[in-house]
mmCIF file as gemmi writes it, N, C-alpha and C atoms, coordinates in Angstrom:
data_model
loop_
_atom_site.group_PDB
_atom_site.id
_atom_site.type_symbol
_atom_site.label_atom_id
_atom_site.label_alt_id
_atom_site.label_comp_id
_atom_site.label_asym_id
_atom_site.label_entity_id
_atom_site.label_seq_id
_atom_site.pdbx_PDB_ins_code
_atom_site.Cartn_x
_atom_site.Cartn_y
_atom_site.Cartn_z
_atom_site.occupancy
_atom_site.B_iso_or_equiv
_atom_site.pdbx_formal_charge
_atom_site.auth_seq_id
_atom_site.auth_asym_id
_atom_site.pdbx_PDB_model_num
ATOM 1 N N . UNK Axp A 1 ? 105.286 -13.725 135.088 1 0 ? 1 A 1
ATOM 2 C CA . UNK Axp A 1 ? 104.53 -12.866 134.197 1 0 ? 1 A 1
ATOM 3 C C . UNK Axp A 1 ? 105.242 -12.827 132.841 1 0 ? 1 A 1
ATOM 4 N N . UNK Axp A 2 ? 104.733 -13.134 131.537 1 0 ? 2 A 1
ATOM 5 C CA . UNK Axp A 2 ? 105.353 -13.263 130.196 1 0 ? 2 A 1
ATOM 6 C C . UNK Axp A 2 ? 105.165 -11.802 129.569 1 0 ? 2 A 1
ATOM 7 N N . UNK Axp A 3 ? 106.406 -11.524 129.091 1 0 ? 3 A 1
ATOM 8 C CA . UNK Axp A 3 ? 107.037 -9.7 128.999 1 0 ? 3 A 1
ATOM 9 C C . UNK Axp A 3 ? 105.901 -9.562 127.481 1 0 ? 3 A 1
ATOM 10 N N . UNK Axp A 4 ? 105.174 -10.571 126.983 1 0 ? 4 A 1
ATOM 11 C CA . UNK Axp A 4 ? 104.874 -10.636 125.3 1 0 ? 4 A 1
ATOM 12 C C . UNK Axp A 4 ? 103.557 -10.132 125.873 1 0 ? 4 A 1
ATOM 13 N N . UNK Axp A 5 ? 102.683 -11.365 126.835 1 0 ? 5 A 1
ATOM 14 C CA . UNK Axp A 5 ? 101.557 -11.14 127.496 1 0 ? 5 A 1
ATOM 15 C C . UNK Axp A 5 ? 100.952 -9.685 128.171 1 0 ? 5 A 1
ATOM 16 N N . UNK Axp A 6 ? 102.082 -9.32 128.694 1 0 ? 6 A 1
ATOM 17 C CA . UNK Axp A 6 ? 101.996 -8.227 129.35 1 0 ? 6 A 1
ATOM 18 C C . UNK Axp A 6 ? 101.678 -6.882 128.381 1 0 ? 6 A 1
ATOM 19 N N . UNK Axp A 7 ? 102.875 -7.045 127.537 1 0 ? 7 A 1
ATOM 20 C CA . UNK Axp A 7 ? 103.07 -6.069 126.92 1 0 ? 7 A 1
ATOM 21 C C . UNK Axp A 7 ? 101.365 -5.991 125.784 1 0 ? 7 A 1
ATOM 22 N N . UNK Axp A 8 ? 101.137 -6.832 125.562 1 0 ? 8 A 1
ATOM 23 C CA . UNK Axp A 8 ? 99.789 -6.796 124.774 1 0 ? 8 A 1
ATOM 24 C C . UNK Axp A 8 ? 98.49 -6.151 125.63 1 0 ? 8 A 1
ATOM 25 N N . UNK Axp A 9 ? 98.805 -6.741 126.829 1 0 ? 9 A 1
ATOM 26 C CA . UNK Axp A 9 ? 97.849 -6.346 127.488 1 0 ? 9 A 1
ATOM 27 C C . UNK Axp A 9 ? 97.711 -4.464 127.894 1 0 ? 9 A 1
ATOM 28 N N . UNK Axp A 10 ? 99.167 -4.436 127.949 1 0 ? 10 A 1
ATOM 29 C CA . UNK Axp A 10 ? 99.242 -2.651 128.649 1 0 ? 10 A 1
ATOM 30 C C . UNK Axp A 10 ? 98.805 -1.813 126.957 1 0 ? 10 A 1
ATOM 31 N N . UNK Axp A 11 ? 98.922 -2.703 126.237 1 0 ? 11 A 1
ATOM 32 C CA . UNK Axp A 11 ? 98.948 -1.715 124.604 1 0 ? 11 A 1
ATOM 33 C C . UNK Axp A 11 ? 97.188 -1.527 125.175 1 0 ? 11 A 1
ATOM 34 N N . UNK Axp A 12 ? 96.729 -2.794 124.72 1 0 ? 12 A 1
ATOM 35 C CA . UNK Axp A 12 ? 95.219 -2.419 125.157 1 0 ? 12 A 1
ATOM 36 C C . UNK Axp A 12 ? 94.527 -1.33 125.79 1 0 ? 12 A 1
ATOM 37 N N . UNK Axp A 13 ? 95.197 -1.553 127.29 1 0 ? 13 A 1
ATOM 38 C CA . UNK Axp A 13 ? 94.564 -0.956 128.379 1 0 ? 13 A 1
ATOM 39 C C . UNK Axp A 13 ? 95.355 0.83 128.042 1 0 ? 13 A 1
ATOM 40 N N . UNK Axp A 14 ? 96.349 1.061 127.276 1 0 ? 14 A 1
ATOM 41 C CA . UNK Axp A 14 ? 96.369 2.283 126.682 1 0 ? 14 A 1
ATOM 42 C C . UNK Axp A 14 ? 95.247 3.263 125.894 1 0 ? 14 A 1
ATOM 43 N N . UNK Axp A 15 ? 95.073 1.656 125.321 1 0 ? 15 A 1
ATOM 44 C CA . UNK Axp A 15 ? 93.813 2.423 123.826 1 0 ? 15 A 1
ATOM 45 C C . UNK Axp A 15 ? 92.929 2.288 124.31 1 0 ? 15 A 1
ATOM 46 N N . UNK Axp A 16 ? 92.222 1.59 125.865 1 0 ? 16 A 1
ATOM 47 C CA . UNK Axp A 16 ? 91.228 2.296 126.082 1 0 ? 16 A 1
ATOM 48 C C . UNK Axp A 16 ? 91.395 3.247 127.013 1 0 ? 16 A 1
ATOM 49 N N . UNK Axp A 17 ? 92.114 3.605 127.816 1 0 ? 17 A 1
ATOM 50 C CA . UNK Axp A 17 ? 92.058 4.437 128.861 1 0 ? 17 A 1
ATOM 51 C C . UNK Axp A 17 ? 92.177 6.092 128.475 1 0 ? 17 A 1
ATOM 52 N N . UNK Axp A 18 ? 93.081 5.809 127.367 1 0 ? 18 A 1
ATOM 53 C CA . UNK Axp A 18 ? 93.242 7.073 126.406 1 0 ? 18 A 1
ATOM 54 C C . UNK Axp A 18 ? 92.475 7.61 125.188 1 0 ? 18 A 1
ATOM 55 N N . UNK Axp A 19 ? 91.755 6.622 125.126 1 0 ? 19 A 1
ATOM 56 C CA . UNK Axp A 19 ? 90.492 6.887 123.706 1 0 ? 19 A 1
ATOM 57 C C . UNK Axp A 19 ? 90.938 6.562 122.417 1 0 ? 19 A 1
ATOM 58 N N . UNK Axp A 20 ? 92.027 6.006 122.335 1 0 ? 20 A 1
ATOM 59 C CA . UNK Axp A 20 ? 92.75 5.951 121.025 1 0 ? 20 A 1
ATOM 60 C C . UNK Axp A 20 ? 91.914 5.294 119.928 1 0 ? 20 A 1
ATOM 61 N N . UNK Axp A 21 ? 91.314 4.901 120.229 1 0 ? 21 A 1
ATOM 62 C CA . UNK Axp A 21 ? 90.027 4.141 119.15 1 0 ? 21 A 1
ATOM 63 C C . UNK Axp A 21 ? 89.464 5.138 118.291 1 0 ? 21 A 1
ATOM 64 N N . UNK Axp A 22 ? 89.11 6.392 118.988 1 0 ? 22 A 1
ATOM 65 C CA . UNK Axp A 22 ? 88.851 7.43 118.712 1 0 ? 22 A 1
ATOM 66 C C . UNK Axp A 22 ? 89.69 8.411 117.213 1 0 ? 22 A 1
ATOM 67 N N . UNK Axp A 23 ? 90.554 7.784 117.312 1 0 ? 23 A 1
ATOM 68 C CA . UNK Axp A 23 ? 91.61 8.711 116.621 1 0 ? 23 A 1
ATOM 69 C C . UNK Axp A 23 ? 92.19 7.43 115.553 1 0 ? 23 A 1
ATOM 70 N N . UNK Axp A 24 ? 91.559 6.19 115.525 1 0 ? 24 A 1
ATOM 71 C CA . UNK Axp A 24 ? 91.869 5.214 114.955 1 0 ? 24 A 1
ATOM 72 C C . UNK Axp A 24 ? 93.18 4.109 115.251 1 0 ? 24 A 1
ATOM 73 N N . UNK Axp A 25 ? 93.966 4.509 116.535 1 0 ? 25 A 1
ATOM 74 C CA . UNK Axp A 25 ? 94.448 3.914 116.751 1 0 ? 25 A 1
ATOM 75 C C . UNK Axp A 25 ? 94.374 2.761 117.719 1 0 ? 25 A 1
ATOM 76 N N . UNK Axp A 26 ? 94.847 1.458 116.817 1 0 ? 26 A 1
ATOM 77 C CA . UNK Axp A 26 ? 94.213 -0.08 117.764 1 0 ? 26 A 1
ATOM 78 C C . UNK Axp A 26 ? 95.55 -0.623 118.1 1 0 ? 26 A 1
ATOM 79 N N . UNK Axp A 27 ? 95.502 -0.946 119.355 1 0 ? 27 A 1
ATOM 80 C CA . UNK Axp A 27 ? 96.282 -1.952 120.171 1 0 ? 27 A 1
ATOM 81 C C . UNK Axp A 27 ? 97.137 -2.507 119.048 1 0 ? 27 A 1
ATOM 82 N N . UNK Axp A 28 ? 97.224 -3.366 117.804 1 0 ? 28 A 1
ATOM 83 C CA . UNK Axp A 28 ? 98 -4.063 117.098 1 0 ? 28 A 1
ATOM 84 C C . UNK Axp A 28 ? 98.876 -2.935 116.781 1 0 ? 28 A 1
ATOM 85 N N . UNK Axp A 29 ? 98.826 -1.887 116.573 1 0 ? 29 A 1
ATOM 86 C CA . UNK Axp A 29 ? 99.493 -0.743 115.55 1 0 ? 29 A 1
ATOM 87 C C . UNK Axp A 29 ? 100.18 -0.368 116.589 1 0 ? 29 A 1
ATOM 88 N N . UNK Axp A 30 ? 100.552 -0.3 117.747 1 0 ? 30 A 1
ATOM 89 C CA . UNK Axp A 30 ? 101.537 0.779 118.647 1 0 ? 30 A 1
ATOM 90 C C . UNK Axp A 30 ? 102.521 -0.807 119.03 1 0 ? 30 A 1
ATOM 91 N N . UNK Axp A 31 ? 103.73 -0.149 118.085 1 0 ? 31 A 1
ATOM 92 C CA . UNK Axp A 31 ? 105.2 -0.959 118.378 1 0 ? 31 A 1
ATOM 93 C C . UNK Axp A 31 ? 105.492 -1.459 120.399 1 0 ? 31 A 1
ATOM 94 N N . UNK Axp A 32 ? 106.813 -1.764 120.315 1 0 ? 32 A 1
ATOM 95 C CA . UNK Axp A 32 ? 106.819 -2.066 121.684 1 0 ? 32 A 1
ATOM 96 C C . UNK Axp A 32 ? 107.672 -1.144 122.148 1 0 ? 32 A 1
ATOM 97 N N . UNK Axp A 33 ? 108.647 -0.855 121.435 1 0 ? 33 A 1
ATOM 98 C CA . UNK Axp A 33 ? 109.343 0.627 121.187 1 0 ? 33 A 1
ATOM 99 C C . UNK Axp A 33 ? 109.072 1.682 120.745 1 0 ? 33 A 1
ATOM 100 N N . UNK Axp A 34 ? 107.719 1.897 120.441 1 0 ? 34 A 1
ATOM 101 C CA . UNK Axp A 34 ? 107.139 3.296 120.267 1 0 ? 34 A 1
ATOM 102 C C . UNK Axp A 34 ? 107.315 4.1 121.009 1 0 ? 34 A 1
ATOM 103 N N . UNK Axp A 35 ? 107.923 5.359 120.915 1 0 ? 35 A 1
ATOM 104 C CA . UNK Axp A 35 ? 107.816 6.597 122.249 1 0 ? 35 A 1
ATOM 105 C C . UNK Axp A 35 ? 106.476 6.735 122.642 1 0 ? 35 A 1
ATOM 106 N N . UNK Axp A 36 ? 106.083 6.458 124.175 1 0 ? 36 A 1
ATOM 107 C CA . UNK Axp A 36 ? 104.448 6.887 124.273 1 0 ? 36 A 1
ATOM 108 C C . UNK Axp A 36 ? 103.976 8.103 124.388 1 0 ? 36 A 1
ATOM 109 N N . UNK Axp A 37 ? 104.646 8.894 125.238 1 0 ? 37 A 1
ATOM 110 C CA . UNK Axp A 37 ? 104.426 10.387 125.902 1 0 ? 37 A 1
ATOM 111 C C . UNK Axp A 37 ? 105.304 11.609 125.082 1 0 ? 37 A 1
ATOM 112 N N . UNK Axp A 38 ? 104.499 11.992 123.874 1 0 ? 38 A 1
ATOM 113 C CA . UNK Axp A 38 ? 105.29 12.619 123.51 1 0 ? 38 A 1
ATOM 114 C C . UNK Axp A 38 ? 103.833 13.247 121.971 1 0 ? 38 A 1
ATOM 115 N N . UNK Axp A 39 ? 103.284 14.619 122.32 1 0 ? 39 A 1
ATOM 116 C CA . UNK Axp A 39 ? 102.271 14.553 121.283 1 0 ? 39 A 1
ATOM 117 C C . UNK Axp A 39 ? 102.496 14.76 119.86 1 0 ? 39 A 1
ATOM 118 N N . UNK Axp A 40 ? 103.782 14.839 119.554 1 0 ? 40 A 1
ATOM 119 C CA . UNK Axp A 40 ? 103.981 14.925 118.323 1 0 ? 40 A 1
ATOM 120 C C . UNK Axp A 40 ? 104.915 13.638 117.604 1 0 ? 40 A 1
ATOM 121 N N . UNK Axp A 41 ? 104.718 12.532 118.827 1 0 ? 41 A 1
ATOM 122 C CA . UNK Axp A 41 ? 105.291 11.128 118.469 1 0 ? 41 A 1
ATOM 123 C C . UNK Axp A 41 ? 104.699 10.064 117.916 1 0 ? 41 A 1
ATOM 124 N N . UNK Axp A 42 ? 104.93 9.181 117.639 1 0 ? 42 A 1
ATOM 125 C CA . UNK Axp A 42 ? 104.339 7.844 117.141 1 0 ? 42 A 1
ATOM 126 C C . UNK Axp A 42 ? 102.873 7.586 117.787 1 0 ? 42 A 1
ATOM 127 N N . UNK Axp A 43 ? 102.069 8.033 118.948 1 0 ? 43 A 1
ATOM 128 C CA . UNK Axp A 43 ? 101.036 7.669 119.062 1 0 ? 43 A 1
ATOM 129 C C . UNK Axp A 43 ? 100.272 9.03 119.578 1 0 ? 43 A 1
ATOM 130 N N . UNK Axp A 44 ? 101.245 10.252 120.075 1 0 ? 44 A 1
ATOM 131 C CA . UNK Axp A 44 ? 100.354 10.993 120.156 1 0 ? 44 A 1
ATOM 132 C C . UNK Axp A 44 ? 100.011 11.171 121.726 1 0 ? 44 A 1
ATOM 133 N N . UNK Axp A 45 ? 100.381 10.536 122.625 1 0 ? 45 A 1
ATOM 134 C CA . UNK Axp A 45 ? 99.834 10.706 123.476 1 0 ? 45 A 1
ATOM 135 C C . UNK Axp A 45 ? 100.745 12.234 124.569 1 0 ? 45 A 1
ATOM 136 N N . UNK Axp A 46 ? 100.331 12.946 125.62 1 0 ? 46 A 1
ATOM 137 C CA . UNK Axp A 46 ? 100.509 13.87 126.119 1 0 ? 46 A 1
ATOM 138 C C . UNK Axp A 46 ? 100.439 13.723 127.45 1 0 ? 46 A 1
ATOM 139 N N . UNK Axp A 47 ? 100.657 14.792 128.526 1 0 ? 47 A 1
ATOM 140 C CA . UNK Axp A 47 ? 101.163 14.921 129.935 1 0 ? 47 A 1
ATOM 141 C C . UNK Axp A 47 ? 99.626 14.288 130.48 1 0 ? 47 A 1
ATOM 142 N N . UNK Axp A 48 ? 98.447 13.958 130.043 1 0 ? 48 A 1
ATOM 143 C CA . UNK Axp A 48 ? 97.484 13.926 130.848 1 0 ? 48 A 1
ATOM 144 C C . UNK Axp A 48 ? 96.848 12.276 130.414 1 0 ? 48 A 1
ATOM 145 N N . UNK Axp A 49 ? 97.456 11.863 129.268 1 0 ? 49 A 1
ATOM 146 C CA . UNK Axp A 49 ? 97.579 10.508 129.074 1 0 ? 49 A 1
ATOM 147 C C . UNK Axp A 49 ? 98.457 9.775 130.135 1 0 ? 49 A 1
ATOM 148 N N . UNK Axp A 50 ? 99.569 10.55 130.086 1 0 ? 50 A 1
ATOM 149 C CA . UNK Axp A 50 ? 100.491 10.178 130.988 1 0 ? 50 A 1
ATOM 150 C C . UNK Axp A 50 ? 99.763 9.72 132.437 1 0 ? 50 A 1
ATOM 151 N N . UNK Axp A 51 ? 99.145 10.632 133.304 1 0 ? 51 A 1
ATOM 152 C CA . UNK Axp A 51 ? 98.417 10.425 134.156 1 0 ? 51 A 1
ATOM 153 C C . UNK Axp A 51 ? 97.537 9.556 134.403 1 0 ? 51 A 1
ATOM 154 N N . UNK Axp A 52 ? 96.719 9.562 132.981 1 0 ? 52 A 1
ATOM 155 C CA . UNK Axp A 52 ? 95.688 8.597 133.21 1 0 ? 52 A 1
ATOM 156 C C . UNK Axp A 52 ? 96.144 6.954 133.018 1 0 ? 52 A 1
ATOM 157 N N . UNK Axp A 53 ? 97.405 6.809 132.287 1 0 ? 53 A 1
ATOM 158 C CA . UNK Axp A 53 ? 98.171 5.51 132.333 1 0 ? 53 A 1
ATOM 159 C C . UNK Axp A 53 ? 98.643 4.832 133.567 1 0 ? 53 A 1
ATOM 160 N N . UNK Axp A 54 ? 99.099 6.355 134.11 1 0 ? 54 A 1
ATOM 161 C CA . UNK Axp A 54 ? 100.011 5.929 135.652 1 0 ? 54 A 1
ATOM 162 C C . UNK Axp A 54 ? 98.819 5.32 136.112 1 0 ? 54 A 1
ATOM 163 N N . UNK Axp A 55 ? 97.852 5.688 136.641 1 0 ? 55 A 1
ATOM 164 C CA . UNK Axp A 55 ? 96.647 5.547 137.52 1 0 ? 55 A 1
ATOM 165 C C . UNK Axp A 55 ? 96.691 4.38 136.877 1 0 ? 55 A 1
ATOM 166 N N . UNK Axp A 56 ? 95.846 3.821 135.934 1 0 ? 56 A 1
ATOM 167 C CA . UNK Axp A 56 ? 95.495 2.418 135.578 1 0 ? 56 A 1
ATOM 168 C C . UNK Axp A 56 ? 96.477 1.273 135.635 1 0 ? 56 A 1
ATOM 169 N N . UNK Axp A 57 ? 97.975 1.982 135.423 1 0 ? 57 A 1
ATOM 170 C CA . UNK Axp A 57 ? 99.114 1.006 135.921 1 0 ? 57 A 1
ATOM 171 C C . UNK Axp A 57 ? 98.693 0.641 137.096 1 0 ? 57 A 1
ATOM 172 N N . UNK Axp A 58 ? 98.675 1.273 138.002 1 0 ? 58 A 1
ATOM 173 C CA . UNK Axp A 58 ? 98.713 1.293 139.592 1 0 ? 58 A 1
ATOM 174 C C . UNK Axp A 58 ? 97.131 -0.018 139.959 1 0 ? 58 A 1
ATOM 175 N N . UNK Axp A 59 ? 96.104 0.767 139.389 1 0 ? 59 A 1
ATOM 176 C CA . UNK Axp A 59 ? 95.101 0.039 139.587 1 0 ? 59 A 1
ATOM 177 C C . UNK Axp A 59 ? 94.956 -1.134 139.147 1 0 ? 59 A 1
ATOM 178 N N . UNK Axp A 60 ? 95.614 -1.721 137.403 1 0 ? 60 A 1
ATOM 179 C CA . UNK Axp A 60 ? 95.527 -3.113 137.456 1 0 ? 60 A 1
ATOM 180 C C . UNK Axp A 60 ? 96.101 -3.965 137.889 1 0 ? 60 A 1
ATOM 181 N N . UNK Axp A 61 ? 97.933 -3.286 138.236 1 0 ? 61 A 1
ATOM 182 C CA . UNK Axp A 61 ? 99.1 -4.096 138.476 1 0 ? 61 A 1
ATOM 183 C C . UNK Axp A 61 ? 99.573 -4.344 139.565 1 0 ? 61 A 1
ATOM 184 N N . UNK Axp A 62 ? 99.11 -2.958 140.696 1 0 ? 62 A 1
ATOM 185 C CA . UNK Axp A 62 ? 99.325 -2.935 141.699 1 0 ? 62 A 1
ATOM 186 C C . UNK Axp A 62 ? 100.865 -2.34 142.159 1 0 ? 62 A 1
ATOM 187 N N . UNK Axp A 63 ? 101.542 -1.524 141.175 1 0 ? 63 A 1
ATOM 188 C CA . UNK Axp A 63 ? 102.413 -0.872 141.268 1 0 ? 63 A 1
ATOM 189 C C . UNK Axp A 63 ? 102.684 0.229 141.43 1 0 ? 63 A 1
ATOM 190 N N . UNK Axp A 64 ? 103.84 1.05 142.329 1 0 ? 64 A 1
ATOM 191 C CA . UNK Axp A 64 ? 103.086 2.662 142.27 1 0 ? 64 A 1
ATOM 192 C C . UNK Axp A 64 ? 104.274 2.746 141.515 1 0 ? 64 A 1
ATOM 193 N N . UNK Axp A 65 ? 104.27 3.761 140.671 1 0 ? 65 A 1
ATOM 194 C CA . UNK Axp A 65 ? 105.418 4.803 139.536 1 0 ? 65 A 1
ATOM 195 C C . UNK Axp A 65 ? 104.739 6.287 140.569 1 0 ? 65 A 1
ATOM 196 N N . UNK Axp A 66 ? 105.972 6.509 141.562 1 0 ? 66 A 1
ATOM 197 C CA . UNK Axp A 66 ? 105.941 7.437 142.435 1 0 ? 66 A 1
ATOM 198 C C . UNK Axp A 66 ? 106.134 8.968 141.908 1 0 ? 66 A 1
ATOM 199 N N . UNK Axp A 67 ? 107.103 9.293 141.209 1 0 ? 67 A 1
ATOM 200 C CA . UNK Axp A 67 ? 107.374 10.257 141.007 1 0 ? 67 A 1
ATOM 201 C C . UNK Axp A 67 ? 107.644 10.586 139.208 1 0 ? 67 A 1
ATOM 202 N N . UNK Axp A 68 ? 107.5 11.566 139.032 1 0 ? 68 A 1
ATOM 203 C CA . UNK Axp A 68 ? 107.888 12.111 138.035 1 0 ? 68 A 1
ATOM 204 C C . UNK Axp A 68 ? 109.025 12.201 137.123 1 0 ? 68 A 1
ATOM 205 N N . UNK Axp A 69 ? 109.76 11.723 137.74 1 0 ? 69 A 1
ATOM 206 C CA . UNK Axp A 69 ? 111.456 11.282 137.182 1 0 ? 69 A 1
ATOM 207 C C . UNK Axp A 69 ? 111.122 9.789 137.161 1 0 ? 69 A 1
ATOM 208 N N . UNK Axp A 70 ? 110.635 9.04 138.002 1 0 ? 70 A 1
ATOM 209 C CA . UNK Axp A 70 ? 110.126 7.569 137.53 1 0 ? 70 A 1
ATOM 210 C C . UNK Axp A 70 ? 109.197 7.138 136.072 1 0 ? 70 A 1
ATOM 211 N N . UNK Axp A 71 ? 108.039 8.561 136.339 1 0 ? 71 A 1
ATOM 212 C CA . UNK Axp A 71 ? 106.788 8.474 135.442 1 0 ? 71 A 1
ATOM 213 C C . UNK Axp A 71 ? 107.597 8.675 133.859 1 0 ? 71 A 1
ATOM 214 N N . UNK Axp A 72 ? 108.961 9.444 133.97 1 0 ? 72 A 1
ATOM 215 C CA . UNK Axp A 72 ? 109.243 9.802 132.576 1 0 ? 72 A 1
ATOM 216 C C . UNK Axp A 72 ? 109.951 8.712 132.209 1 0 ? 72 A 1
ATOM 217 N N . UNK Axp A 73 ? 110.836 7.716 132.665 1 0 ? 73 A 1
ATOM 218 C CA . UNK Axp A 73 ? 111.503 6.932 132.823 1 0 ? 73 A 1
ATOM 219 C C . UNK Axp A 73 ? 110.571 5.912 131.966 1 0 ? 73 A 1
ATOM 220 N N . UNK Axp A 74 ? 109.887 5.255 133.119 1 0 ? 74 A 1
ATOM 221 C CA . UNK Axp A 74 ? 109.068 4.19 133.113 1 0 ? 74 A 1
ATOM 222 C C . UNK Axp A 74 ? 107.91 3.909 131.592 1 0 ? 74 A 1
ATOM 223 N N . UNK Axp A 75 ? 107.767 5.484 131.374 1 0 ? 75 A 1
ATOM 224 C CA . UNK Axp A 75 ? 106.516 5.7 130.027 1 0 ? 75 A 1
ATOM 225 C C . UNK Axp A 75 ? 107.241 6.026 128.716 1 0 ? 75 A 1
ATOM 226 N N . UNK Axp A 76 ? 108.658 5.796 129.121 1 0 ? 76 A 1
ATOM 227 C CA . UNK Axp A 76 ? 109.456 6.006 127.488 1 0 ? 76 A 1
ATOM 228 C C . UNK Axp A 76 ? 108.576 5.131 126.015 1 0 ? 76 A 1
ATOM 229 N N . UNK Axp A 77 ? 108.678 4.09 126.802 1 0 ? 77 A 1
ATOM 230 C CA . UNK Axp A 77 ? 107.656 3.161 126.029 1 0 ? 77 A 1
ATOM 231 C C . UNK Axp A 77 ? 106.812 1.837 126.152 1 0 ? 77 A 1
ATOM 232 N N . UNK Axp A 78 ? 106.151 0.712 125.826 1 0 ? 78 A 1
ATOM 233 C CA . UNK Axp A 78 ? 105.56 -0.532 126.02 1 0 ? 78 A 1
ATOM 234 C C . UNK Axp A 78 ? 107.048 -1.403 126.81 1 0 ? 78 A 1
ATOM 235 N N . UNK Axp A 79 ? 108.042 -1.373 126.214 1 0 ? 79 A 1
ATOM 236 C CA . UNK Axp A 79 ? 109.002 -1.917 126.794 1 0 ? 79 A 1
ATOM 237 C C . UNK Axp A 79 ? 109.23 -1.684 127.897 1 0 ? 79 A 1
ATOM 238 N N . UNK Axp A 80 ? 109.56 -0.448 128.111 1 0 ? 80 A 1
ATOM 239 C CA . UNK Axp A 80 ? 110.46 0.072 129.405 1 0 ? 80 A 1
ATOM 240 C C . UNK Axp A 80 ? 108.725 0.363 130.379 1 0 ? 80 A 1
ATOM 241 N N . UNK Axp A 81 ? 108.084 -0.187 130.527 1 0 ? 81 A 1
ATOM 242 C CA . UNK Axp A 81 ? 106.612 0.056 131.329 1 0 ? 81 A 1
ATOM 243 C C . UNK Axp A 81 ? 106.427 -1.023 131.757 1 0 ? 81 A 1
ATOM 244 N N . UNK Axp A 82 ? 106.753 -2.414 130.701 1 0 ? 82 A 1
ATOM 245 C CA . UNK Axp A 82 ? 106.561 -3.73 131.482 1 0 ? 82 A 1
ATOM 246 C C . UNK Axp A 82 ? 107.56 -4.302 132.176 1 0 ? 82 A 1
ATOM 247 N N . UNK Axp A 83 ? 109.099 -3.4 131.714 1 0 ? 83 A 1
ATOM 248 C CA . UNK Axp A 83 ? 109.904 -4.165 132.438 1 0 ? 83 A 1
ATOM 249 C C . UNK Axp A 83 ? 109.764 -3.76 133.928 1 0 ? 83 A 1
ATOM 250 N N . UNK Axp A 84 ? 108.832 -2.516 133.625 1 0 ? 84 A 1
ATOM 251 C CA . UNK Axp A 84 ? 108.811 -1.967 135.184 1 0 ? 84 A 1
ATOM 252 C C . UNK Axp A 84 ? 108.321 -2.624 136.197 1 0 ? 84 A 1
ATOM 253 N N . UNK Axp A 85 ? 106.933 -2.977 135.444 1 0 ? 85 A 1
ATOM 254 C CA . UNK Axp A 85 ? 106.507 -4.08 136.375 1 0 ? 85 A 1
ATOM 255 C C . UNK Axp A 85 ? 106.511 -5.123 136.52 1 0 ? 85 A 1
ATOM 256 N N . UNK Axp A 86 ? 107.256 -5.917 135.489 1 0 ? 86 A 1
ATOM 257 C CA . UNK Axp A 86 ? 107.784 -7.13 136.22 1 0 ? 86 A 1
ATOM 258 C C . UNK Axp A 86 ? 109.144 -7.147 137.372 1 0 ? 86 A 1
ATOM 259 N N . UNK Axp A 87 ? 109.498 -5.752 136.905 1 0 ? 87 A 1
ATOM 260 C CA . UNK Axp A 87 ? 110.559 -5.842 138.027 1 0 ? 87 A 1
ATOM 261 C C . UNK Axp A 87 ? 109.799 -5.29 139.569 1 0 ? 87 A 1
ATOM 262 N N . UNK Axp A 88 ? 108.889 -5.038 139.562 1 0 ? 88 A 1
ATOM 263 C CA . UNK Axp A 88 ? 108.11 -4.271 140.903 1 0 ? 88 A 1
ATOM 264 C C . UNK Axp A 88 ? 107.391 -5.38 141.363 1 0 ? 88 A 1
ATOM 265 N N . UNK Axp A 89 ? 107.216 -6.439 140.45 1 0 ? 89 A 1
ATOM 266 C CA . UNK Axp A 89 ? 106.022 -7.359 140.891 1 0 ? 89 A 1
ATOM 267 C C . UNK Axp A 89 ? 106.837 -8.76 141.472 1 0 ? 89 A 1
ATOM 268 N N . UNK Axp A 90 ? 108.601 -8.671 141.649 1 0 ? 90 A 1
ATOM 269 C CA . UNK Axp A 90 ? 109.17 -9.553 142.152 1 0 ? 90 A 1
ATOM 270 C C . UNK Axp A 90 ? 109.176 -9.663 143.484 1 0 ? 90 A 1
C-alpha cells in the first residue's frame, strides 16, 4: 500500500464523510501533518467527526481503532492515520 496513495485517499474520504466541502474545504488544502481533531485547529474538525472517520476507517480499510486512547493517537493527523493502517494491514 503507497503511504502518498493512501494518504490522498483518507484526505478525500475526510471531506466527504465530514462535509467539508461545505465549509470550503477540499482534499488538496488539508496538509499531511495537519492536526485533524481539534475544532479550533487547522481543519476544524471535532469529537463527532472523529467518530464518523473511525467508522469509515473501519469500513473502507478494514481496520478497527478500538479504543479511545488509540482513536486519539491514531487521528493526530493524515500521517499518523495511514501509518496506522498500513501497519494493521500487515
Amino acid at each position: 500500500m503507497n503511504k502518498d496513495t493512501l494518504n490522498s485517499e483518507l484526505k478525500e474520504m475526510i471531506v466527504d464523510v465530514c462535509n467539508l466541502q461545505e465549509v470550503g474545504i477540499d482534499a488538496s488544502e488539508i496538509d499531511d501533518d495537519a492536526i485533524l481533531i481539534d475544532p479550533n485547529g487547522d481543519i476544524g474538525l471535532d469529537s463527532l467527526d472523529a467518530v464518523e472517520i473511525v467508522a469509515a476507517v473501519e469500513k473502507q480499510y478494514g481496520v478497527r481503532i478500538s479504543n479511545t486512547n488509540t482513536s486519539l493517537k491514531v487521528l493526530q493527523s493524515i500521517n499518523t492515520l495511514s501509518d496506522y493502517i498500513i501497519a494493521e494491514k500487515k
